[in-house]
C-alpha positions as a Markdown table, in Angstrom:
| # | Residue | x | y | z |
|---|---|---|---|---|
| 1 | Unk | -59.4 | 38.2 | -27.7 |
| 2 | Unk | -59.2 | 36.3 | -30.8 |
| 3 | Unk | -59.4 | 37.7 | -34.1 |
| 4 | Unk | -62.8 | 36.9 | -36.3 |
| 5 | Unk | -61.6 | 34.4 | -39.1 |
| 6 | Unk | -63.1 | 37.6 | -41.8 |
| 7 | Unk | -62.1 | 41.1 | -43.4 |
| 8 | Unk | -65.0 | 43.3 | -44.6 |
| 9 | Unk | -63.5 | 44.4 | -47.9 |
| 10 | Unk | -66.5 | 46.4 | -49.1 |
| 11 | Unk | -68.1 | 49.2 | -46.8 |
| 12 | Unk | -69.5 | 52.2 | -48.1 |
| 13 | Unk | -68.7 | 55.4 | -45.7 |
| 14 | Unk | -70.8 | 57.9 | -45.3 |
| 15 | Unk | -68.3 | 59.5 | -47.7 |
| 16 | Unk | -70.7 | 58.0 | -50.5 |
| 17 | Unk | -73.3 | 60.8 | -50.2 |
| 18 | Unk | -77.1 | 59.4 | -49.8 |
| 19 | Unk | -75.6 | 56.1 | -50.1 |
| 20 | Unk | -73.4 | 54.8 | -47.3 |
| 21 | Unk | -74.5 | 55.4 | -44.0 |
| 22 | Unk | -71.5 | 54.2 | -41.3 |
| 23 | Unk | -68.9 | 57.5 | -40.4 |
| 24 | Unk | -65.6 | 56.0 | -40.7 |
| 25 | Unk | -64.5 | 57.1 | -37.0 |
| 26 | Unk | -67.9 | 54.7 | -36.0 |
| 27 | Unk | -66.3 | 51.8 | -38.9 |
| 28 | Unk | -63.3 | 51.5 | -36.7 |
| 29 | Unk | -65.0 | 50.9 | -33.6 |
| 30 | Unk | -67.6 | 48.7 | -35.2 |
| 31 | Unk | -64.3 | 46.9 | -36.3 |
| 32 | Unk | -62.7 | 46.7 | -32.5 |
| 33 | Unk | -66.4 | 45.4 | -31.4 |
| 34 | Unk | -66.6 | 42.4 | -33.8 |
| 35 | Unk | -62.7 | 41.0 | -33.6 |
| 36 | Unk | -62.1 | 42.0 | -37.2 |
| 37 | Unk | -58.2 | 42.4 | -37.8 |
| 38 | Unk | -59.0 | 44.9 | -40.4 |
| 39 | Unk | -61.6 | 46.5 | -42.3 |
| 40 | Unk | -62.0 | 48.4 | -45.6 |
| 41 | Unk | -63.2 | 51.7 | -46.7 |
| 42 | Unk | -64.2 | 51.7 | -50.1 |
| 43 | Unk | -66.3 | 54.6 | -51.3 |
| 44 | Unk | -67.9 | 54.9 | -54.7 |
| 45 | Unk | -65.4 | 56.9 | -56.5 |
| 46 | Unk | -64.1 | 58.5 | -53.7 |
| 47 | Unk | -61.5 | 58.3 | -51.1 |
| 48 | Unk | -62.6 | 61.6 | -49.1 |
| 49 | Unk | -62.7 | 59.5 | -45.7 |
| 50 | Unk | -59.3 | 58.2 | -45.9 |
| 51 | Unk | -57.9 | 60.1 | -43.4 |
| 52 | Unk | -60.2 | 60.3 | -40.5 |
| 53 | Unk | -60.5 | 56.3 | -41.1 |
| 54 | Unk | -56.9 | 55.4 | -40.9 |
| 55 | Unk | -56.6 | 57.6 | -37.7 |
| 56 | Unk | -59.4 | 56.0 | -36.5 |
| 57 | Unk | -58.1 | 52.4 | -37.1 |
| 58 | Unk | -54.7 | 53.2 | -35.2 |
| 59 | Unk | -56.8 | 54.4 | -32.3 |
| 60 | Unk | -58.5 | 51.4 | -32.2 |
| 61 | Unk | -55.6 | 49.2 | -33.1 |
| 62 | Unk | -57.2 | 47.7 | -36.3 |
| 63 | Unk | -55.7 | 47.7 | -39.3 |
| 64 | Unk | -57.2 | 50.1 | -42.2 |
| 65 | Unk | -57.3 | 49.1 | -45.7 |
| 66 | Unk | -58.0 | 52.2 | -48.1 |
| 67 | Unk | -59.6 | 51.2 | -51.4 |
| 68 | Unk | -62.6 | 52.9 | -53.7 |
| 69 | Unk | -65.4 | 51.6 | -55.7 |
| 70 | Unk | -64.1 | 52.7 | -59.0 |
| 71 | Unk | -66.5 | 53.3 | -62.1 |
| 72 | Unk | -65.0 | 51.4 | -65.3 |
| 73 | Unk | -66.9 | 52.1 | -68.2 |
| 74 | Unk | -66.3 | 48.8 | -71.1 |
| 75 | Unk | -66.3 | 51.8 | -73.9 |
| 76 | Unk | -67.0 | 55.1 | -74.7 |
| 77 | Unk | -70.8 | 55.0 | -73.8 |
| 78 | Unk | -71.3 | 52.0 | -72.4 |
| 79 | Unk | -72.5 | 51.0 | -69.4 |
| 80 | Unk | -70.5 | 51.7 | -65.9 |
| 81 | Unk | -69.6 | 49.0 | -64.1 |
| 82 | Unk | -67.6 | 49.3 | -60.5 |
| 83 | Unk | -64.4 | 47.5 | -59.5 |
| 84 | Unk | -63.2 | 48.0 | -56.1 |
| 85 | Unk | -59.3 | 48.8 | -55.9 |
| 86 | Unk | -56.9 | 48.5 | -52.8 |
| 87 | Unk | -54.0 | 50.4 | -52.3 |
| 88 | Unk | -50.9 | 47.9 | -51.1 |
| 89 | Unk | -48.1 | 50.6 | -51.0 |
| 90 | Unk | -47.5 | 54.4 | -51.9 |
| 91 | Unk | -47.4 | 52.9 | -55.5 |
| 92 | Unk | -51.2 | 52.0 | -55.1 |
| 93 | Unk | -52.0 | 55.0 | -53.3 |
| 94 | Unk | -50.5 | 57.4 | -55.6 |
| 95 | Unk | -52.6 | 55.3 | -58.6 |
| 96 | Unk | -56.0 | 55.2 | -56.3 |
| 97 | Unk | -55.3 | 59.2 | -56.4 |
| 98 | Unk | -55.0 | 59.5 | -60.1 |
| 99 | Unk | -57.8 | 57.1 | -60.9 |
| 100 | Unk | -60.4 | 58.6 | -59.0 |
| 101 | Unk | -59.5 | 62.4 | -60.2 |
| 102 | Unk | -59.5 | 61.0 | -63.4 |
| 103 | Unk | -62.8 | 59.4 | -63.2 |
| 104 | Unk | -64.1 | 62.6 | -61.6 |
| 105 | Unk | -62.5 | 65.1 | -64.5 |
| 106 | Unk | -61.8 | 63.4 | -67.5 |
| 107 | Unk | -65.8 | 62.5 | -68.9 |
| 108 | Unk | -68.6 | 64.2 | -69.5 |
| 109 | Unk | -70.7 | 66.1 | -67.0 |
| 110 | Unk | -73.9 | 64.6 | -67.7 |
| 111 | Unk | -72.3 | 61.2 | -67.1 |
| 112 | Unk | -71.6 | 59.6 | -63.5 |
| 113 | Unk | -67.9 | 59.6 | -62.7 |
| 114 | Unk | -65.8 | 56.9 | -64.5 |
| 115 | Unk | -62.6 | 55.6 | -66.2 |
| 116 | Unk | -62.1 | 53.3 | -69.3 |
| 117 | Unk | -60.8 | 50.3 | -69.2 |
| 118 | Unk | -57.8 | 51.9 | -71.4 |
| 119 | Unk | -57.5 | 54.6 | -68.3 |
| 120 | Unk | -56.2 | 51.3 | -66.2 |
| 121 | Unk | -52.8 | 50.5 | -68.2 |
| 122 | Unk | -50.1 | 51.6 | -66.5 |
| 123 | Unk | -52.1 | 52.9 | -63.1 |
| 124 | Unk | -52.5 | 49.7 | -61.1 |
| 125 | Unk | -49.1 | 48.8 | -59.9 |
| 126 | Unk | -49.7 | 48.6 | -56.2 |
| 127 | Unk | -53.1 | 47.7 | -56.5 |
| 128 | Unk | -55.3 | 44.7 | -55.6 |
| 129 | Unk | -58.6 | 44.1 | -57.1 |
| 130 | Unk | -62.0 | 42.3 | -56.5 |
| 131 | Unk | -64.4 | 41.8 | -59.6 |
| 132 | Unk | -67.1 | 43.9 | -57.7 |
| 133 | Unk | -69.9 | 40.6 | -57.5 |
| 134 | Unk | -72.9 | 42.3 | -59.0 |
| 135 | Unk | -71.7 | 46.0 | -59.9 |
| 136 | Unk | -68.7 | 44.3 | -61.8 |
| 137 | Unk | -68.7 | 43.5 | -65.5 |
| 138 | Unk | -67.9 | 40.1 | -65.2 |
| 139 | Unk | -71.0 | 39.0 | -62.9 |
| 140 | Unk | -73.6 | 41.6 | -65.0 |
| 141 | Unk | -71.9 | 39.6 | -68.5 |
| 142 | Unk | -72.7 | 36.1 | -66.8 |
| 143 | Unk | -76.4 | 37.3 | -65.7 |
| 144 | Unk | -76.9 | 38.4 | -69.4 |
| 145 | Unk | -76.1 | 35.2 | -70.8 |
| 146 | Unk | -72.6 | 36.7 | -72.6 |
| 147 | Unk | -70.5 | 34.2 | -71.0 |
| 148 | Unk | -68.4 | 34.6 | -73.6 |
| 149 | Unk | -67.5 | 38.0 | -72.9 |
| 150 | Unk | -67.7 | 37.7 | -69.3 |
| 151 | Unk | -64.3 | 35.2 | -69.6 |
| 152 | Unk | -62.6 | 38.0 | -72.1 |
| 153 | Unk | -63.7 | 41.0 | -69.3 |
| 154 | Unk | -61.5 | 38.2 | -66.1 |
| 155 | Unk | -58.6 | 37.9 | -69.1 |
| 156 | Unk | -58.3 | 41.6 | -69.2 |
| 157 | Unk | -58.9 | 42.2 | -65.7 |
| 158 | Unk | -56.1 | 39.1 | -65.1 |
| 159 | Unk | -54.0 | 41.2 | -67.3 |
| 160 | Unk | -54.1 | 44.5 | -65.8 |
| 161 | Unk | -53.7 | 43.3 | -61.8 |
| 162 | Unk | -51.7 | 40.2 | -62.1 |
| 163 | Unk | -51.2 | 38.1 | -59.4 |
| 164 | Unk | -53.7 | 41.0 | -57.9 |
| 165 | Unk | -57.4 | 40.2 | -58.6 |
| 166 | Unk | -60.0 | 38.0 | -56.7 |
| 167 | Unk | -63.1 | 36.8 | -57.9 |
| 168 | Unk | -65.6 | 38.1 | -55.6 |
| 169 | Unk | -68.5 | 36.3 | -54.1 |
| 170 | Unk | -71.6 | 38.0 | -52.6 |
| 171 | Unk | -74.8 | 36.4 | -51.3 |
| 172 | Unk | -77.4 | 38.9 | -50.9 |
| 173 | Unk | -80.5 | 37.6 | -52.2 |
| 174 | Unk | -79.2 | 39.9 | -55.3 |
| 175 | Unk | -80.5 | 38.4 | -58.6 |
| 176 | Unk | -77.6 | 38.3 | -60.9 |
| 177 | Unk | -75.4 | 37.5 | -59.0 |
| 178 | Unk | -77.8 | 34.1 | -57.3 |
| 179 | Unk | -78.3 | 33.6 | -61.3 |
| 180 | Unk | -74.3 | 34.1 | -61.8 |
| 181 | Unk | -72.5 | 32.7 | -59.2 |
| 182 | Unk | -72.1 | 29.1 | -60.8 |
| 183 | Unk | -70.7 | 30.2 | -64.3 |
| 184 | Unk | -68.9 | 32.8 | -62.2 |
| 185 | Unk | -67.0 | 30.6 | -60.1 |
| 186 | Unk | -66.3 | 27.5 | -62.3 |
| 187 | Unk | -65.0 | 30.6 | -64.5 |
| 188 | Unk | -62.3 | 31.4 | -61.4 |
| 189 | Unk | -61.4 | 27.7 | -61.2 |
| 190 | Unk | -60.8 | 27.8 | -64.8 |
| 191 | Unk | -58.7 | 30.8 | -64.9 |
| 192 | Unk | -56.6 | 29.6 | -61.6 |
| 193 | Unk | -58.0 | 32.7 | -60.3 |
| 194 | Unk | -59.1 | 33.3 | -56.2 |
| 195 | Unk | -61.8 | 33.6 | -54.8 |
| 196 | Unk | -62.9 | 36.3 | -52.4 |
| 197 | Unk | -66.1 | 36.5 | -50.0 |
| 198 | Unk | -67.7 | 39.8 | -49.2 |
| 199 | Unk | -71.0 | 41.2 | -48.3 |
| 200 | Unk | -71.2 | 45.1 | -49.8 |
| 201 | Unk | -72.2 | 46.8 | -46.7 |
| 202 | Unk | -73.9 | 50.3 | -46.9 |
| 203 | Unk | -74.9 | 50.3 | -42.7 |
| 204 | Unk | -73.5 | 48.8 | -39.8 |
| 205 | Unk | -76.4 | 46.7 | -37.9 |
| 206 | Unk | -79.4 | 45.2 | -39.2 |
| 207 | Unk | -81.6 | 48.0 | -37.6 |
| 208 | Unk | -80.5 | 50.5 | -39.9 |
| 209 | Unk | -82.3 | 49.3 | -42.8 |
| 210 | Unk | -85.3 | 51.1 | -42.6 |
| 211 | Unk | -82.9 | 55.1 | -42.0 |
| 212 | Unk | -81.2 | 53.5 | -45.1 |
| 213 | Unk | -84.3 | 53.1 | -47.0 |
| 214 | Unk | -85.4 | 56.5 | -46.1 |
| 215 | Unk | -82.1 | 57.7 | -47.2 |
| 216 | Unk | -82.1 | 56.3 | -50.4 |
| 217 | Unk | -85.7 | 57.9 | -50.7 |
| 218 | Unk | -84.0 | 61.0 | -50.5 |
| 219 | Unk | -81.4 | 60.7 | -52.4 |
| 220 | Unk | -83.6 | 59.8 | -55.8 |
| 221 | Unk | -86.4 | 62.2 | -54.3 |
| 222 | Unk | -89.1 | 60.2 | -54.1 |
| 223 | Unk | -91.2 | 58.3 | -51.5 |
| 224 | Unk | -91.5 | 55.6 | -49.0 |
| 225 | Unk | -94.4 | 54.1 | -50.5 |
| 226 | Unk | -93.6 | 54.7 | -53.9 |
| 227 | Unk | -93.6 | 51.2 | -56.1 |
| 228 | Unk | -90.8 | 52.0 | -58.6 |
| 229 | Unk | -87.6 | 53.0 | -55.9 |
| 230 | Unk | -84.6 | 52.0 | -55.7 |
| 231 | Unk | -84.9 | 50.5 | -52.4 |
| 232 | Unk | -82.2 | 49.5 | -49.8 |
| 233 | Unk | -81.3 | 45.6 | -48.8 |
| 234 | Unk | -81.4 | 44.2 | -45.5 |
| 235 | Unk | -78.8 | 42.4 | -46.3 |
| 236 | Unk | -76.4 | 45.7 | -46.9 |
| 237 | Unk | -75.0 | 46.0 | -43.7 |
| 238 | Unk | -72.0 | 44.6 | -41.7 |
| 239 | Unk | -72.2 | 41.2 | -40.9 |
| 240 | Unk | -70.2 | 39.3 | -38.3 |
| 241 | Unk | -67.9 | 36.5 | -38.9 |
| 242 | Unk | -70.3 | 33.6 | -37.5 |
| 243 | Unk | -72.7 | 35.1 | -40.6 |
| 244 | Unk | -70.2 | 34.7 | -43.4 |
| 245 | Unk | -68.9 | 31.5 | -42.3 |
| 246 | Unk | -72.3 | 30.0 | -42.6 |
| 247 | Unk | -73.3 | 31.9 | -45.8 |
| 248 | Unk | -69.8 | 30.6 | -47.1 |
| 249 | Unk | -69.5 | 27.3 | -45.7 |
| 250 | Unk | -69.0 | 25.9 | -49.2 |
| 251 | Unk | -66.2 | 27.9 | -50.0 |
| 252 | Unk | -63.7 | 28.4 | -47.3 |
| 253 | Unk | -61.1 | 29.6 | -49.3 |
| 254 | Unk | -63.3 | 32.5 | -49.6 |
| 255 | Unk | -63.2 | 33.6 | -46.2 |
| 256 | Unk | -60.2 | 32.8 | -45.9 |
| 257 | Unk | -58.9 | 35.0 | -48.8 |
| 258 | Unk | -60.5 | 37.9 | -46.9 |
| 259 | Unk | -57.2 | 37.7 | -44.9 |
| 260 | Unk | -55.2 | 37.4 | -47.0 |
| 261 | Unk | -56.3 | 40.4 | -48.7 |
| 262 | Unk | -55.4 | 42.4 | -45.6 |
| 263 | Unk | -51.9 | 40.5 | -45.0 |
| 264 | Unk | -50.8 | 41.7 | -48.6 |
């Protein structure tokens, strides 16, 4: 069989407590099932499901790619944004490790787990980024109207992975990043920068939305038919090849880049 022209980059495990909702032994199969080459893990902050995914890739005779959803803070204080990181070598594995202790240990308790930009110098050998669509700095600057410092952020970010970062491209009905995606890409272009599709995946099928939403109710205890939830997408889950390559007919390169993610 063929394999799908498409490389889900950004799955959240269950390893991403009251958040993700696929076990990675079941991401694997999934995988197998839909003719993806490869497939990524890429928990929020952690990489706890590392091991039982790989295994479970070689089983099924996928390829794993092992990244996390890092927190970056732009300061002391400010706000967290998330950039997902992928480990190439031992080099990038050995610096996924250190981040994500680092984000873990080194900030304050009452705070959710992050690094600094700072924190990134001299840890990213190895690594290959994606801008993280509308949890990353560059695409919450853009929505903000701070386009400005949204080029500086994809300078810096340039700087620390070069040759290493893709812009990446989500359509999910999400707001800033419908209201971002012109600037955002024109801003790649600009930069000679790639571009990278994904759809950040918190489920594998379509009927899992409404378990999601529950879980989600859970995890911020609160109700179903409360008005002010966070509330889960029905776009957040898995979706096949055919899918992206109609949501991304525009940008090929896109899709394609998904592969060549995985090749590198």
């Amino acid at each position: 069989m063929p394999f799908s022209p498409f490389v889900p980059l950004r799955v959240l495990s269950s390893y991403s407590m009251l958040e993700g909702a696929i076990d990675p032994k079941a991401l694997a199969k999934l995988a197998k099932e839909r003719g993806f080459p490869a497939i990524a893990i890429c928990d929020r902050n952690g990489l706890y499901g590392t091991t039982a995914f790989a295994a479970a890739c070689k089983g099924e005779g996928v390829q794993p790619i092992i990244g996390t959803l890092l927190g970056v803070a732009r300061g002391d204080g400010a706000e967290i944004d998330y950039l997902p990181l992928y480990a190439q070598d031992e080099d990038g594995w050995n610096n996924l490790c250190h981040l994500v202790s680092r984000a873990h240990l080194d900030r304050p308790l009452e705070r959710d787990p992050h690094v600094t930009l700072s924190d990134l110098e001299g840890r990213t050998a190895g690594l290959i980024a994606l801008t993280g669509a509308g949890e990353g700095a560059v695409v919450r600057l853009l929505a903000a109207g701070r386009a400005a410092a949204a080029k500086e952020m994809l300078e810096r970010l340039a700087g620390l992975f070069p040759g290493r970062l893709y812009v990446e491209v989500a359509r999910r009905n999400d707001p800033a990043e419908e209201e971002a995606e012109d600037a955002l890409v024109d801003l790649a272009y600009a930069l000679d920068l790639p571009l990278v599709a994904s759809n950040p995946a918190n489920f594998g099928d379509p009927h899992m939305h409404a378990a999601h939403d529950a879980m989600l109710c859970i995890a911020h205890s609160t109700h179903i038919d409360s008005a002010e939830r966070p509330r889960s997408s029905p776009d957040a889950f898995i979706k096949s090849a055919e899918m992206m390559e109609q949501a991304f007919a525009d940008l090929p390169e896109a899709m394609a880049n998904t592969l060549v993610v995985a090749q590198r």
